[in-house]
C-alpha positions in Angstrom: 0.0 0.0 0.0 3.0 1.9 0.9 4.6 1.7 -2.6 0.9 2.2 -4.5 1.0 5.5 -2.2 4.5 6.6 -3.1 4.4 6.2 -6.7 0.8 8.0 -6.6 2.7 10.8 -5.1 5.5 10.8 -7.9 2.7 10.9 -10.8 1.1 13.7 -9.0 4.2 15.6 -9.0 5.1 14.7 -12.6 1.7 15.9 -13.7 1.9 19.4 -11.6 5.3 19.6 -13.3 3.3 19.3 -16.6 0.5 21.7 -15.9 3.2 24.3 -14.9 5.2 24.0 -17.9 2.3 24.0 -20.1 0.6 27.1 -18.3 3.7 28.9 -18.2 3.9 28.2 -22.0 0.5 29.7 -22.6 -0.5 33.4 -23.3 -1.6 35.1 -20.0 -4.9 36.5 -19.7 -5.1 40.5 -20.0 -7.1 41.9 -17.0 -8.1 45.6 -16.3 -9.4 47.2 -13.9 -11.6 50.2 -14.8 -12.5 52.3 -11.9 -15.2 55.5 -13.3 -15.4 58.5 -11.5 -15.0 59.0 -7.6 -16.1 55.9 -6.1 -15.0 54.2 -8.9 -11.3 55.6 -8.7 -11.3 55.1 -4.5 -12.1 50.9 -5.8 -9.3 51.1 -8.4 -6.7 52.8 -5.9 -7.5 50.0 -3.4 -6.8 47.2 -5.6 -3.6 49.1 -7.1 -2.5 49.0 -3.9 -2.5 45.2 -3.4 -0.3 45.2 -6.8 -2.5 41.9 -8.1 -0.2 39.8 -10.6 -1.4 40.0 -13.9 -4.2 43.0 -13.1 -3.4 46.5 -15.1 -5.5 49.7 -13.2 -7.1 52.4 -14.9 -8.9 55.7 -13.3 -11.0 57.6 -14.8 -12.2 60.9 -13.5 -13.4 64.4 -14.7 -12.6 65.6 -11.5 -8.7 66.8 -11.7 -8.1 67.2 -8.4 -9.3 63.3 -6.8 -7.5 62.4 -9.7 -4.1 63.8 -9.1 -4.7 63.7 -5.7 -6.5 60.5 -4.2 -5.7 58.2 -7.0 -3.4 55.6 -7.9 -3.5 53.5 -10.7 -1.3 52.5 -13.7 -2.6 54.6 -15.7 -5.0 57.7 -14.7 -7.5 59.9 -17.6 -8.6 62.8 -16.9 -12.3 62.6 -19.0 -13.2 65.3 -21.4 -10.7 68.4 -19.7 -12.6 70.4 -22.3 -16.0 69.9 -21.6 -15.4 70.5 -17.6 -12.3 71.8 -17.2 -11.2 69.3 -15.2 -14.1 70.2 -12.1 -16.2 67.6 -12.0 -19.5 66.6 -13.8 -21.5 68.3 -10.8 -23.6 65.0 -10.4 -25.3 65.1 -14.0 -24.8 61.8 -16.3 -25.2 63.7 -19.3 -22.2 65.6 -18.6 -20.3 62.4 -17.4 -21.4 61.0 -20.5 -20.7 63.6 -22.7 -16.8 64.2 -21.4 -16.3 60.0 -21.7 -17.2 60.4 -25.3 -14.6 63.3 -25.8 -12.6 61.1 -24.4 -13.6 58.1 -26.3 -10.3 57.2 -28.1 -7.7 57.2 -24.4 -10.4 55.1 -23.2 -10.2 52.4 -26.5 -6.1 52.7 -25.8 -6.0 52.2 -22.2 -8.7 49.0 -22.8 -6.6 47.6 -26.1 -5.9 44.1 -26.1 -8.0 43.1 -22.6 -9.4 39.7 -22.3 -11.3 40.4 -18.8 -12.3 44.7 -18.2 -13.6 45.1 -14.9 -15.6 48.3 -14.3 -15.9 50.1 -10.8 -18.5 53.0 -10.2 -20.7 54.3 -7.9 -24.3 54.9 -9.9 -26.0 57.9 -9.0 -23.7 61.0 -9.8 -22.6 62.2 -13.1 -19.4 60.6 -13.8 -19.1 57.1 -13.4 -23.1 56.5 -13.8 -22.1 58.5 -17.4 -18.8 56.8 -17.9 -19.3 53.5 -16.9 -22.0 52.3 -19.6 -19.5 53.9 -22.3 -16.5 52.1 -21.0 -18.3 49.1 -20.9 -19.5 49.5 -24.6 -15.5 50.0 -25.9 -14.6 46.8 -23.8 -17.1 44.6 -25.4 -16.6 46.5 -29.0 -13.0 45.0 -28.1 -13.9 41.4 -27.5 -13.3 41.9 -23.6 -15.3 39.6 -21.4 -16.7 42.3 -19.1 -17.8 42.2 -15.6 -19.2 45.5 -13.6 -18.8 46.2 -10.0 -20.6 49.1 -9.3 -22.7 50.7 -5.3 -26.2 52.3 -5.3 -27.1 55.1 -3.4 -28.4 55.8 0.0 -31.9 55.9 0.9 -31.6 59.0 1.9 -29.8 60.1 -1.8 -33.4 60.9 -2.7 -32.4 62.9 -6.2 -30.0 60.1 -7.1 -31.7 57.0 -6.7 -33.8 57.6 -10.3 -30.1 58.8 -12.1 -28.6 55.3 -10.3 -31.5 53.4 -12.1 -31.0 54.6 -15.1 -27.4 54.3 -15.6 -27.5 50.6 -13.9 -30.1 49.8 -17.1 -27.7 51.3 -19.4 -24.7 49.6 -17.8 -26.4 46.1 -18.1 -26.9 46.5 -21.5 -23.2 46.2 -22.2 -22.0 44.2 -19.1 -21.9 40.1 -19.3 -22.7 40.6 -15.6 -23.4 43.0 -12.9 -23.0 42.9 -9.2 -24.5 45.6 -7.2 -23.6 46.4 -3.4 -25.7 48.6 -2.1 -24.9 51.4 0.0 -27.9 50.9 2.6 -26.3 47.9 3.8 -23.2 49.5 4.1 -25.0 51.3 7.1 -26.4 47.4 8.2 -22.9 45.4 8.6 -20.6 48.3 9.3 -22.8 51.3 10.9 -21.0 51.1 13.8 -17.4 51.8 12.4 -15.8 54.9 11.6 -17.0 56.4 8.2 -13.8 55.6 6.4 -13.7 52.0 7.9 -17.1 51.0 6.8 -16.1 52.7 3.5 -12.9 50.6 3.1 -14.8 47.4 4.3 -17.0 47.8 1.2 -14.0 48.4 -1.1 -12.5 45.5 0.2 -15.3 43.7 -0.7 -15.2 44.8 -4.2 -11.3 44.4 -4.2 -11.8 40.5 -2.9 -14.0 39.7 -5.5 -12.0 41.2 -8.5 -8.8 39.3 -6.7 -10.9 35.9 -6.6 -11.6 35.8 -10.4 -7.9 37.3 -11.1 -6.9 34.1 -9.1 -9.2 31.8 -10.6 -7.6 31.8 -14.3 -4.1 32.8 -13.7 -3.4 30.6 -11.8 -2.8 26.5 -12.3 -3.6 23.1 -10.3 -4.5 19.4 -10.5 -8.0 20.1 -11.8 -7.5 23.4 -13.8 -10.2 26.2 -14.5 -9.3 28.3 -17.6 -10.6 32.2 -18.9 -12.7 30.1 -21.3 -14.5 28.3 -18.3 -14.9 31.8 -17.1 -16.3 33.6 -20.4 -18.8 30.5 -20.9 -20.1 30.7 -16.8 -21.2 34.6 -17.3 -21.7 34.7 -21.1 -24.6 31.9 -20.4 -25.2 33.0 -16.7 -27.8 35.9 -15.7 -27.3 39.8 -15.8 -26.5 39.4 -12.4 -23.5 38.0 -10.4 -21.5 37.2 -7.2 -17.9 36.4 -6.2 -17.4 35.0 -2.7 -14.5 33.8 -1.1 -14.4 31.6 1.9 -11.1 30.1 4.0 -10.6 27.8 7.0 -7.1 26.8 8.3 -6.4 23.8 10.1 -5.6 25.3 13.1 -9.1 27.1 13.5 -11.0 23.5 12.8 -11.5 20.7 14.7 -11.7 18.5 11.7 -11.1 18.5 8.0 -15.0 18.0 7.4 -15.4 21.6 9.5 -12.7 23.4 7.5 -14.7 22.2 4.1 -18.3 23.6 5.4 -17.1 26.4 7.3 -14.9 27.8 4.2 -18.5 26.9 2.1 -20.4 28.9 4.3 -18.3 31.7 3.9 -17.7 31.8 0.5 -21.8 31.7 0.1 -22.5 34.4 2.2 -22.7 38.0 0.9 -22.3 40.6 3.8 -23.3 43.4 1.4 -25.9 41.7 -0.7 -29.0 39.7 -0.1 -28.4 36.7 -2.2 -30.8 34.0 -3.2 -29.3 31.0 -5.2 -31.8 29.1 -6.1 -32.1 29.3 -10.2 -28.5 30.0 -10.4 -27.1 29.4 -13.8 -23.6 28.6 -13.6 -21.1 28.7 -11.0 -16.9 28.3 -11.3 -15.8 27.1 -7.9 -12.1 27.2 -7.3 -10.7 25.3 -4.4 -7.6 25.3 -2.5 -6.7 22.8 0.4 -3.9 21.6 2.4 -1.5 18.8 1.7 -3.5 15.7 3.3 -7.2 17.2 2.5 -9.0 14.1 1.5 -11.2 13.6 -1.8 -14.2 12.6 -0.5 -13.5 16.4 0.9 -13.2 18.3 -2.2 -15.7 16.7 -3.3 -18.0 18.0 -0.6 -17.2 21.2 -1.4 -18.5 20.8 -5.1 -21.9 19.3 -3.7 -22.5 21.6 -1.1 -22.7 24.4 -3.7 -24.5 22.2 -6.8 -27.2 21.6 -3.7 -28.0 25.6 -4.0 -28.5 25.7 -7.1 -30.5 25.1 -9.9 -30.5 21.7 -10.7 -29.7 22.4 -15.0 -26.7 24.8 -13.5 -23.5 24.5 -15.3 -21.0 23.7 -12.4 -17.3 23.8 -13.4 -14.8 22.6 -10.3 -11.0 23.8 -9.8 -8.9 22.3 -7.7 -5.3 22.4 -6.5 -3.3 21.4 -3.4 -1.1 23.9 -2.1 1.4 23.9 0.9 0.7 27.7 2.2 -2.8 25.8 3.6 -1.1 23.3 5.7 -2.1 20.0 5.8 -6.5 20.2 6.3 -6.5 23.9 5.3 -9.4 24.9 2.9 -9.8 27.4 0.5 -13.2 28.5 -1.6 -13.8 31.2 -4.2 -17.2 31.0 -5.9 -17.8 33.1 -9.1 -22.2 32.0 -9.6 -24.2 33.8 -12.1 -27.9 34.1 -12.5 -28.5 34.8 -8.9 -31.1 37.3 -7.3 -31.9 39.5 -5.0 -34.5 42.0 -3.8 -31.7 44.7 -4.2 -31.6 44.5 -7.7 -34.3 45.7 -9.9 -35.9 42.3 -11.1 -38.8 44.3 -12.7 -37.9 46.3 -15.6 -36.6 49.9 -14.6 -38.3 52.3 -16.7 -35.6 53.1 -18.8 -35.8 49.6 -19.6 -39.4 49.4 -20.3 -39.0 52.6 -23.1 -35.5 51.0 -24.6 -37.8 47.7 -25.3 -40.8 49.5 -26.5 -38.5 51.7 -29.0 -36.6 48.4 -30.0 -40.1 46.9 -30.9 -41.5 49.8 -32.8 -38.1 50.1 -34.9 -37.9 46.1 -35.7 -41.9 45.9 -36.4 -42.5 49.3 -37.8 -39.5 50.7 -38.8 -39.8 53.3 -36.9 -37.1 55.5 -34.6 -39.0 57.9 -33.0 -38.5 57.4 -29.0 -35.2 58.6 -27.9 -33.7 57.5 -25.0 -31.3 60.2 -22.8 
C-alpha cells in the first residue's frame, strides 16, 4: 500500500510539473481594472495598492483634483478636460457621459488588447453612472469579457436614486454581468465603524471579489479552471452575479470536514448583498486545500454548492493542493451567475421598459422615434 501511495505521489508531482510547464507556456490572460469616476477611482486605488499579478488599473475621472490627488493606478485619464475643465461633472450623467465620449479614443487605448475589463463606479452621480456604460461598450466592441462592480445610493440620496437606475439599465446593457452592493447595507454590517472603515470594508469587498476571479484563471492546479470556463459561466449566466471567497485553516477546525463547510459557508454568504441561489445558472468554484485534505472532501465542497443551485446549473470545479494551507487547510472562491436579489431591480426599470418598447417599434415598424437620454 506503501509503494501504491509513493508512486501516486510521484505521478502527481510529474503531472503538476506538466501543468506548470504548459501554463507557463501559454498566453496570459489581459485583465483591467476600470475604476469610473470617484467611487470608482477610490475601488481602483485600493486594488492598485494590493499590486495583483497580472491585473493592469485604470482611473477615470473628470474631476482633476481626486485624480491627481487620491488616486493611484497605472494609468489615470482625466475625461473630457474640455467639456469640464477638469471640475467635475456636478452630479449630472449627461455631462459624465458627454466628457467619456470626448474622451472616447484614451479610453479604446487604455482598454486595447484586454481579455477580462472590470468596471468600478458608484451609480448615481454624473461621472461614473455616465462613464461606466460607455467604458463598458468599448470593452465589449474589443472582444473583452466584461464584468461591472458598481454601489447604489443611500436611501436617503433621494435625487440620485432615479439617475442610479437609469445608468445601472444602461450599464447592463453592455456588461456580461453586474454585481451591485448597495450602499444601505453598508449602514447594516458596518454602521457602527468609523465612516472611512465601513467605507474601506465595502471596497474591500469589491477588491476581494475582482482578486478571486484574477486568481481563478491565472493561476494553475490538478483540476485546472481556464478564462474560457470563465467567459462560458457569465456569457450563459444571468445579468446578475456574485464572487465569494471563503477560508478555513487547520488550526481554526476541529476537523477536515469543518474546514470544508465552514470555508463553504463563507464563501456563500454575501455581507453586502441579499443573495438567493436558487435558479442559479452557472457557478466556477475554485478550491484550495492543504497537503492531506482528503477527496471525498473536495468533493464536498462541489456538492454543497451544486445543492443551491438550480438543478440544470452549469457547475465547473478547480482544484489544487497547495502547501501555504497546511495540511487540512481549505480554500473557496465562488464566481455564480444568475442569482437574485430584492436589491436588484428584477422588474424592468423604466428606462428599460422605453428602450424595449422603442426596440419593438423600430424592428416591427420601422420606426425611430422614441429617444432614450
Amino acid at each position: 500500500m506503501s509503494f501504491l501511495l509513493k508512486k501516486a505521489e510521484e505521478i502527481a508531482d510529474i503531472r503538476k510539473g506538466e501543468f506548470t510547464s504548459k501554463f507557463n507556456e501559454a498566453p496570459s490572460v489581459k485583465i483591467i481594472v476600470f475604476g469610473c469616476g470617484g467611487a470608482g477611482s477610490n475601488a481602483a486605488t485600493n486594488i492598485f495598492s494590493r499590486n495583483m499579478p497580472g491585473v493592469t488599473v485604470v482611473a477615470a475621472n473628470t474631476d482633476a483634483q481626486h485624480l491627481n490627488e487620491r488616486t493611484r493606478a497605472n494609468q489615470k485619464i482625466l475625461l473630457g478636460a474640455e467639456v469640464t475643465k477638469g471640475r467635475g461633472a456636478g452630479g449630472i450623467m449627461g455631462i459624465g457621459g458627454a466628457a467619456a465620449e470626448a474622451s472616447i479614443q484614451e479610453i479604446k487605448n487604455a482598454l486595447k488588447g484586454s481579455d477580462l475589463v472590470f468596471i468600478t463606479a458608484g451609480m448615481g452621480g454624473g461621472t461614473g453612472t455616465g462613464t461606466a456604460p460607455i467604458v463598458a461598450k468599448a470593452a465589449k466592441d474589443l472582444g473583452a469579457l466584461v464584468i461591472s462592480i458598481i454601489t447604489m445610493p443611500f436611501s436617503m440620496e433621494c435625487g440620485r436614486i432615479g439617475t442610479a437606475i437609469s445608468g445601472l439599465a444602461k450599464l447592463r446593457e453592455f456588461s456580461d454581468t453586474v454585481t451591485v452592493i448597495d450602499n444601505n447595507r453598508i449602514t447594516d454590517v458596518f454602521g457602527d465603524l468609523p465612516c472611512r472603515n465601513a467605507f474601506a470594508m465595502a471596497d474591500t469587498i469589491i477588491t476581494t471579489s475582482i482578486e478571486g476571479i484574477a486568481t481563478t484563471v491565472n493561476n494553475v492546479g490538478e483540476i485546472n479552471l481556464d478564462f474560457s470556463d470563465l467567459r462560458r459561466i457569465f456569457e450563459t449566466g444571468g445579468t446578475l452575479a456574485t464572487v465569494g471567497v471563503g477560508e478555513k485553516n487547520s488550526s481554526e477546525a476541529k476537523t477536515e470536514e469543518e474546514s470544508v463547510e465552514a470555508a463553504v459557508k463563507q464563501a456563500l454568504s454575501s455581507p453586502l448583498l441579499d443573495i438567493t441561489y436558487e435558479g442559479a445558472t452557472g457557478a466556477l468554484v475554485d478550491i484550495t486545500v492543504g497537503t492531506k485534505v482528503r477527496l471525498r472532501n473536495f468533493t464536498k465542497v462541489g456538492e454543497m454548492i451544486a445543492s443551491k443551485m438550480d438543478p440544470g446549473a452549469i457547475n465547473m470545479v478547480g482544484l489544487r493542493v497547495s502547501p501555504d494551507m497546511g495540511e487540512h487547510g481549505v480554500r473557496v472562491i465562488t464566481t455564480i451567475t444568475g442569482v437574485s436579489s430584492p436589491q436588484i431591480l428584477n422588474q424592468k426599470s423604466e428606462y428599460e421598459q422605453v428602450l424595449e418598447r422603442k426596440n419593438i417599434l423600430k424592428s416591427k415598424l420601422g420606426l425611430d422615434a422614441i429617444e432614450i437620454d
